[in-house]
MITI-898080 format. One record per atom (N, C-alpha, C, CB): atom name; x, y, z; residue number from 1. Coordinates in nm, 4 decimals. Glycine has a CB too. Layout:
N
<node atom="CA" east="X" north="Y" up="Z" nr="NUM"/>
...
END
This chain:
55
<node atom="N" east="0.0829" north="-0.1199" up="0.0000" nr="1"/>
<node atom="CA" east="0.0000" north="0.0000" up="0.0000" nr="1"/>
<node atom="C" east="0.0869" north="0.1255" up="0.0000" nr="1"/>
<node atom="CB" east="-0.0941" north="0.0002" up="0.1214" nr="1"/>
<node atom="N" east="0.1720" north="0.0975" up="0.0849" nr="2"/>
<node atom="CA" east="0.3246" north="0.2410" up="0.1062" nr="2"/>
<node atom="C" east="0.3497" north="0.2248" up="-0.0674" nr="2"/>
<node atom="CB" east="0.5408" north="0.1738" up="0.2475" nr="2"/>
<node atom="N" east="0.3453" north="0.1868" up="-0.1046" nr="3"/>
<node atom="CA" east="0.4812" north="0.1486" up="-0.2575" nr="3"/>
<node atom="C" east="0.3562" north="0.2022" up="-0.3162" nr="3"/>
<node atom="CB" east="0.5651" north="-0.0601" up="-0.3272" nr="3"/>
<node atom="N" east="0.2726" north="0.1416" up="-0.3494" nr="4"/>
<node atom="CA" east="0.1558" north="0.2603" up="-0.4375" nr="4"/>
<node atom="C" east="0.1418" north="0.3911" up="-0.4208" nr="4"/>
<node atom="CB" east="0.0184" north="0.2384" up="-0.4171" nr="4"/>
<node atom="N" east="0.1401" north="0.4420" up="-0.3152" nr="5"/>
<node atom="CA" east="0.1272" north="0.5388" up="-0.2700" nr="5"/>
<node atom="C" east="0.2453" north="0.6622" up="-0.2855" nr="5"/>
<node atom="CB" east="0.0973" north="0.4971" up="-0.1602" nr="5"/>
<node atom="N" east="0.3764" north="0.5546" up="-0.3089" nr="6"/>
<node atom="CA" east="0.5079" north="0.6151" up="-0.3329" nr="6"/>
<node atom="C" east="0.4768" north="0.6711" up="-0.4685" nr="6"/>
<node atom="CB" east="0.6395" north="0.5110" up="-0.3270" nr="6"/>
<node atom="N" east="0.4823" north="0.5594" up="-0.5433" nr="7"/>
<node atom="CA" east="0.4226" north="0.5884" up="-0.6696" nr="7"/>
<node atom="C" east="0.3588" north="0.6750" up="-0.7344" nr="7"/>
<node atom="CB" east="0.3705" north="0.5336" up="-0.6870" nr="7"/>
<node atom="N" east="0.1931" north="0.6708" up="-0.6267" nr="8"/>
<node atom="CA" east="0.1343" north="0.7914" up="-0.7208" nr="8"/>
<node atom="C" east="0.1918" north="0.9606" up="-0.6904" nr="8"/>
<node atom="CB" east="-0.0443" north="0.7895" up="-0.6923" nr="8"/>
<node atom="N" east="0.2649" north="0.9630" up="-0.5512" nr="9"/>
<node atom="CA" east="0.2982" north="1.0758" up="-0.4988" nr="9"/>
<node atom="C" east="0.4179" north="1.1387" up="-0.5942" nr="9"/>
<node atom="CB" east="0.3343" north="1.0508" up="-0.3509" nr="9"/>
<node atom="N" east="0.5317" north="0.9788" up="-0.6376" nr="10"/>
<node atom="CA" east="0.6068" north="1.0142" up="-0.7807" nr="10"/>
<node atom="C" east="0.5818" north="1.1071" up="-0.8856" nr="10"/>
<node atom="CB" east="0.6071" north="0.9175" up="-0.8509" nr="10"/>
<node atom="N" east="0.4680" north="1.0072" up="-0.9680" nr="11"/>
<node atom="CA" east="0.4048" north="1.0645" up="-1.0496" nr="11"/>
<node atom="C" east="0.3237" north="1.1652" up="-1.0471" nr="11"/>
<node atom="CB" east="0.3641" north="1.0031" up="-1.0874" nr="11"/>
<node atom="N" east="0.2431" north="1.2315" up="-0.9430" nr="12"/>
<node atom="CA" east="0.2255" north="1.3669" up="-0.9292" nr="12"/>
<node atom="C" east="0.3753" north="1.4834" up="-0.9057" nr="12"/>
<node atom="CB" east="0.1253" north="1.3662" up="-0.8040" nr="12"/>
<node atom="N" east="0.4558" north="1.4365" up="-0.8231" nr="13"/>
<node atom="CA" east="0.5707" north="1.5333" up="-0.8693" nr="13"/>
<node atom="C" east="0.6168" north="1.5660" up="-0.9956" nr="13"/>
<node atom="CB" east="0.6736" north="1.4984" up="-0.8230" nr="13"/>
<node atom="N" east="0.6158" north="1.4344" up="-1.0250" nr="14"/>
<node atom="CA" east="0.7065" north="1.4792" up="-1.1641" nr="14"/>
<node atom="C" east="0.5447" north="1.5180" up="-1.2922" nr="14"/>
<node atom="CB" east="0.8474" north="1.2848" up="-1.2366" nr="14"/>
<node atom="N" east="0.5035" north="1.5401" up="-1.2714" nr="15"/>
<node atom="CA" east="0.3471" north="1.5777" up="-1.3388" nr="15"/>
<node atom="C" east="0.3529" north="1.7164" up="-1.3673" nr="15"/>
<node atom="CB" east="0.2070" north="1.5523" up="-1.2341" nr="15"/>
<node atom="N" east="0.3666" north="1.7506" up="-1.1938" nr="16"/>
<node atom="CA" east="0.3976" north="1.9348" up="-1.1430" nr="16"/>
<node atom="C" east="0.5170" north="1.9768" up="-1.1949" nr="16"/>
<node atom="CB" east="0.4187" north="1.9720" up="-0.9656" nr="16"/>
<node atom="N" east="0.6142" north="1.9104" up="-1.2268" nr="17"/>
<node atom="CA" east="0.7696" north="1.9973" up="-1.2308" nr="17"/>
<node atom="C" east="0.7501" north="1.9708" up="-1.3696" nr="17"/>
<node atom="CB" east="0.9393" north="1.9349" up="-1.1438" nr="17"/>
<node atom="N" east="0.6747" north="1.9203" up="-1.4804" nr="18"/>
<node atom="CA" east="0.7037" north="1.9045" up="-1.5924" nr="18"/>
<node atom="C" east="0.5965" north="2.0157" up="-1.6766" nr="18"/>
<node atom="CB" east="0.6977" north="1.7512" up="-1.6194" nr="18"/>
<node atom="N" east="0.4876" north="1.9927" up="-1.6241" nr="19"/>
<node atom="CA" east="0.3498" north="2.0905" up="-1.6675" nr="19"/>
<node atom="C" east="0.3325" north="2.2184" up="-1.6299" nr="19"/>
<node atom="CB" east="0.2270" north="2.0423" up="-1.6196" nr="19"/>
<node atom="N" east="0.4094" north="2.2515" up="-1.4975" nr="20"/>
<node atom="CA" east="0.3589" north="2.3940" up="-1.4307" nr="20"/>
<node atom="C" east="0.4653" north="2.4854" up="-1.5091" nr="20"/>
<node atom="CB" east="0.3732" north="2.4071" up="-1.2351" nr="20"/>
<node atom="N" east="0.5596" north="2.4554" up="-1.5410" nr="21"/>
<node atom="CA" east="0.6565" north="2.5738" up="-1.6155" nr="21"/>
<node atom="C" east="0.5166" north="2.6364" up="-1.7716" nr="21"/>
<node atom="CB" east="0.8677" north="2.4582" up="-1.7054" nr="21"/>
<node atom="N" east="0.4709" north="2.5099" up="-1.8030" nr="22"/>
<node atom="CA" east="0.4132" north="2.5436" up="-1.9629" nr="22"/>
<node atom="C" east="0.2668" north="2.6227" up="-1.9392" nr="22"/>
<node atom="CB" east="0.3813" north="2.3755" up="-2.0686" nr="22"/>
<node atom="N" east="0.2402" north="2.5627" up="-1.8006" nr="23"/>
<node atom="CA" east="0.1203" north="2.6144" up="-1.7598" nr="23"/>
<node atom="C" east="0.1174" north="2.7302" up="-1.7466" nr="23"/>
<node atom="CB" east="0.0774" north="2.5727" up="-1.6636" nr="23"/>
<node atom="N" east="0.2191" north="2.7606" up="-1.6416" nr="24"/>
<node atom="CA" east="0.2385" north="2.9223" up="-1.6267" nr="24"/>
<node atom="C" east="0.2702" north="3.0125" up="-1.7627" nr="24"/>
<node atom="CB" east="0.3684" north="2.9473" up="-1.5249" nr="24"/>
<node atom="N" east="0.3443" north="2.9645" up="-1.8227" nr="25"/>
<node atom="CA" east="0.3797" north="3.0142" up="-1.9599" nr="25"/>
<node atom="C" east="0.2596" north="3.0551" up="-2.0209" nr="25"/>
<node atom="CB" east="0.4497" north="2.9118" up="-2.0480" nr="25"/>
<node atom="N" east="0.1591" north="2.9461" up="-2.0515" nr="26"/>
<node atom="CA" east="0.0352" north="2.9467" up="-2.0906" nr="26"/>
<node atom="C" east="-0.0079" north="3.0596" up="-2.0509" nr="26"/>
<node atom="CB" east="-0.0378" north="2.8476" up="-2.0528" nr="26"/>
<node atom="N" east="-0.0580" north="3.0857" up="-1.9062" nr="27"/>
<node atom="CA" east="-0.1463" north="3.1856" up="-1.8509" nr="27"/>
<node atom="C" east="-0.0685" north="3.2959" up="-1.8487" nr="27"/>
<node atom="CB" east="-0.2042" north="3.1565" up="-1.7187" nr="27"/>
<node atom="N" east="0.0301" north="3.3401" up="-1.8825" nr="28"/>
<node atom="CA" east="0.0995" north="3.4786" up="-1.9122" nr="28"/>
<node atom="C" east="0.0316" north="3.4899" up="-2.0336" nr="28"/>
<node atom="CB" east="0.2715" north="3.4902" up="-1.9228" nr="28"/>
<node atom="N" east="0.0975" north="3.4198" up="-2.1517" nr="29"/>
<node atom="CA" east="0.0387" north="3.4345" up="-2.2805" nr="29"/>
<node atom="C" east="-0.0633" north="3.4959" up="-2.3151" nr="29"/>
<node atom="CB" east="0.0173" north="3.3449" up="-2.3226" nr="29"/>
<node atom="N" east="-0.1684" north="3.3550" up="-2.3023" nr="30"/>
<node atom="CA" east="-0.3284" north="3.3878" up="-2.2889" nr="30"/>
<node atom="C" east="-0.4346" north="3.4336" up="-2.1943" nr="30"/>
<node atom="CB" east="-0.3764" north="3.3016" up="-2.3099" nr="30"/>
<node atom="N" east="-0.3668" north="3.5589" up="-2.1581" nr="31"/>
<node atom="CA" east="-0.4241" north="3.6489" up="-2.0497" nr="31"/>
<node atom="C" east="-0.6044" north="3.6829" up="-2.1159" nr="31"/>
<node atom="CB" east="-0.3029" north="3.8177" up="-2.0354" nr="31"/>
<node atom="N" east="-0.6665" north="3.7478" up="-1.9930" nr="32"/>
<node atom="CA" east="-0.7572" north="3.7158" up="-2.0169" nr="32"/>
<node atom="C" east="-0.8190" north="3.8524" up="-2.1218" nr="32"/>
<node atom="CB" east="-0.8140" north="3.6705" up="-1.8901" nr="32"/>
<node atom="N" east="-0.7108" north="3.9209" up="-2.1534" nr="33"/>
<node atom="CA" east="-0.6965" north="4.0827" up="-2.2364" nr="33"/>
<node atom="C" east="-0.7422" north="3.9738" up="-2.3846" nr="33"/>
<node atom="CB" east="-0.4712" north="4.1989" up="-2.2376" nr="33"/>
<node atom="N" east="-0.6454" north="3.8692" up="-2.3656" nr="34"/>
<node atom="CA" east="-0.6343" north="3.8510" up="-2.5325" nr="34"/>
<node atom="C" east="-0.7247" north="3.7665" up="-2.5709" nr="34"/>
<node atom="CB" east="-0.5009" north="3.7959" up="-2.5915" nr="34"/>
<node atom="N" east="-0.8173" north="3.7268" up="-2.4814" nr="35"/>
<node atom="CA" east="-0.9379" north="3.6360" up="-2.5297" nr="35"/>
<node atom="C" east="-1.0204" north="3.6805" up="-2.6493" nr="35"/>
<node atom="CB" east="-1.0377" north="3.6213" up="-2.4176" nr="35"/>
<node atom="N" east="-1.0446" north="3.7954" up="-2.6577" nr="36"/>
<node atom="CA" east="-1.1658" north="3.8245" up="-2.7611" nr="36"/>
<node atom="C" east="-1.0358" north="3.8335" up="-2.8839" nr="36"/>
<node atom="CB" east="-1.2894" north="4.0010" up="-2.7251" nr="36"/>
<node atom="N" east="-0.9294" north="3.8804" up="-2.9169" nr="37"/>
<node atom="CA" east="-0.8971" north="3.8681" up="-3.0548" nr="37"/>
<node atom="C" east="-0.8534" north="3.7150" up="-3.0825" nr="37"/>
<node atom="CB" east="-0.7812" north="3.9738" up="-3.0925" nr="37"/>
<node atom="N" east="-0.7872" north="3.6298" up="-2.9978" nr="38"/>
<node atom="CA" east="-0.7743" north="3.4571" up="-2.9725" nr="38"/>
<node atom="C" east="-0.8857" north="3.4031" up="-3.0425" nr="38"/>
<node atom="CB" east="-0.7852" north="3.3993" up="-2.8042" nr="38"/>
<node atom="N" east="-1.0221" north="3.4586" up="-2.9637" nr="39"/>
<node atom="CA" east="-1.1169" north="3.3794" up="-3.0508" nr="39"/>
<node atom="C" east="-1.1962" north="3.4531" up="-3.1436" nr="39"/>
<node atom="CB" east="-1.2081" north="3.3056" up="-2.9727" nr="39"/>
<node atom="N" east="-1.1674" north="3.5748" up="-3.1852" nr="40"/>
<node atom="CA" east="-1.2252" north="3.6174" up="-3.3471" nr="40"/>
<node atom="C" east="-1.1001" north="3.5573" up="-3.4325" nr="40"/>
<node atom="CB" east="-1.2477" north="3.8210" up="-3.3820" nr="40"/>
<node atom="N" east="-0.9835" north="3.5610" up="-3.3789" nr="41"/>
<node atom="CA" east="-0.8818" north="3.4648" up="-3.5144" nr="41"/>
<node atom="C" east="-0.9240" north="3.3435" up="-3.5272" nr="41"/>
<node atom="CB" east="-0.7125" north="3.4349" up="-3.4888" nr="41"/>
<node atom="N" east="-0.9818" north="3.2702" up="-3.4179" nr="42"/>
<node atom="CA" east="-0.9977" north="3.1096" up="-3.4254" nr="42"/>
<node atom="C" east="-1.1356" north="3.1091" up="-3.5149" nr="42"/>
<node atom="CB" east="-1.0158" north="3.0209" up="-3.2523" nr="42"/>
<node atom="N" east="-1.2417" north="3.2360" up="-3.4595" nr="43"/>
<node atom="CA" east="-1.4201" north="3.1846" up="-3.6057" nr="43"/>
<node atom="C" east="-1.3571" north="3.2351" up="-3.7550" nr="43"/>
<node atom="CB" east="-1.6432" north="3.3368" up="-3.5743" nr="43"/>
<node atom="N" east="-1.2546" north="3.3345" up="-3.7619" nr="44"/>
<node atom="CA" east="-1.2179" north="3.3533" up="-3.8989" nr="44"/>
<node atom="C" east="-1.1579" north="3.2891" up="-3.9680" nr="44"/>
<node atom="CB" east="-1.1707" north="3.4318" up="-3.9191" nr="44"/>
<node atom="N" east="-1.0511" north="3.1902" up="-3.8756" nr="45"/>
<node atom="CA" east="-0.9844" north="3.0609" up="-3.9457" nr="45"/>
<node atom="C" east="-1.1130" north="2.9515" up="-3.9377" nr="45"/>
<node atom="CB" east="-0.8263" north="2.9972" up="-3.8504" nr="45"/>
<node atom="N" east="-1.1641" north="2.9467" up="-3.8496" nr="46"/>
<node atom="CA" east="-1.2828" north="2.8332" up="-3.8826" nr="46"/>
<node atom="C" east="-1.3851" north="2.8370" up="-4.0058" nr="46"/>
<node atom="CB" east="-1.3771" north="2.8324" up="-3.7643" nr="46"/>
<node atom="N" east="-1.4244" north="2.9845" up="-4.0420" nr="47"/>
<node atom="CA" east="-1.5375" north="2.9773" up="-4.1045" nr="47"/>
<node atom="C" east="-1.4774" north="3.0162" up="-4.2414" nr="47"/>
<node atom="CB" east="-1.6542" north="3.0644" up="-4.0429" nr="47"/>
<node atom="N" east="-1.3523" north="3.0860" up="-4.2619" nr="48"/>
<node atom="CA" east="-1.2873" north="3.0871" up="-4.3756" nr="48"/>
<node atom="C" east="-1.2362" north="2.9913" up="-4.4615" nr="48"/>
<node atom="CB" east="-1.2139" north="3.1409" up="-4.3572" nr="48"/>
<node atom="N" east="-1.2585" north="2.8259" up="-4.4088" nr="49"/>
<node atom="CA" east="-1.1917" north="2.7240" up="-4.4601" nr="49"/>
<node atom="C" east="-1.2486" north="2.7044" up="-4.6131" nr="49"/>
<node atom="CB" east="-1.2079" north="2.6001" up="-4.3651" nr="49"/>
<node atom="N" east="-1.1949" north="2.6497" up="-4.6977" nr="50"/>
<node atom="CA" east="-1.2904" north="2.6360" up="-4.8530" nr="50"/>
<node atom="C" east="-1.3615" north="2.5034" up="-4.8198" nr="50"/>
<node atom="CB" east="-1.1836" north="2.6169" up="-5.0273" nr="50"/>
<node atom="N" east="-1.4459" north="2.4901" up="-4.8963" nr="51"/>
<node atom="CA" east="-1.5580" north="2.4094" up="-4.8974" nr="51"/>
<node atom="C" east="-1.4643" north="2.2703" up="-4.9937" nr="51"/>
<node atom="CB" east="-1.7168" north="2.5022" up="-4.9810" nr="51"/>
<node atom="N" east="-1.4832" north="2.1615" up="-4.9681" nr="52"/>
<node atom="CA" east="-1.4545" north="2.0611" up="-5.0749" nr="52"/>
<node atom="C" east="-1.5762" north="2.0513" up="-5.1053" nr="52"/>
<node atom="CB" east="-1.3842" north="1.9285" up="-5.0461" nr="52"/>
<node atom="N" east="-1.5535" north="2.0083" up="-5.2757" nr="53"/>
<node atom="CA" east="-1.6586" north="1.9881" up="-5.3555" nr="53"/>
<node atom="C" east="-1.6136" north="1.8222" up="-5.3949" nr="53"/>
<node atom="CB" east="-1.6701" north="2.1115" up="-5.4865" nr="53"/>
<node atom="N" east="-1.7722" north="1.7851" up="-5.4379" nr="54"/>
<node atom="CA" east="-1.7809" north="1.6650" up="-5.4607" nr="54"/>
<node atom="C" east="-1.7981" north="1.6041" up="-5.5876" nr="54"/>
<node atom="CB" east="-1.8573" north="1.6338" up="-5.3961" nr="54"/>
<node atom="N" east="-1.7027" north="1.5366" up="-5.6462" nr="55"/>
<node atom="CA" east="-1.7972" north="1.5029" up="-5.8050" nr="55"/>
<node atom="C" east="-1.8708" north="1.3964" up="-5.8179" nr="55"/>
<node atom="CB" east="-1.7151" north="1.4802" up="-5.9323" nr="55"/>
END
């Protein structure tokens, strides 16, 4: 039960020391200023795609 427990406590460390650098990175980035142009670029790349046609 100790040895599982080692384990999952492992794998949550190394979870945190691997993800929280990108995370934080992340939330600098995509502050919450840049939400509205983030997602008018994301419906203009979405809805701008060309249509395939079918023969």
């Amino acid at each position: 039960m100790f040895l599982l427990l080692f384990f999952v406590l492992l794998i949550q460390f190394f979870t945190y020391w691997v993800f929280e650098p990108l995370a934080s990175f992340l939330e600098y980035v995509l502050e919450i200023r840049f939400f509205p142009i983030i997602a008018l670029i994301g419906l203009v790349l979405l809805f701008s795609a060309k249509k395939i046609e079918h023969n």
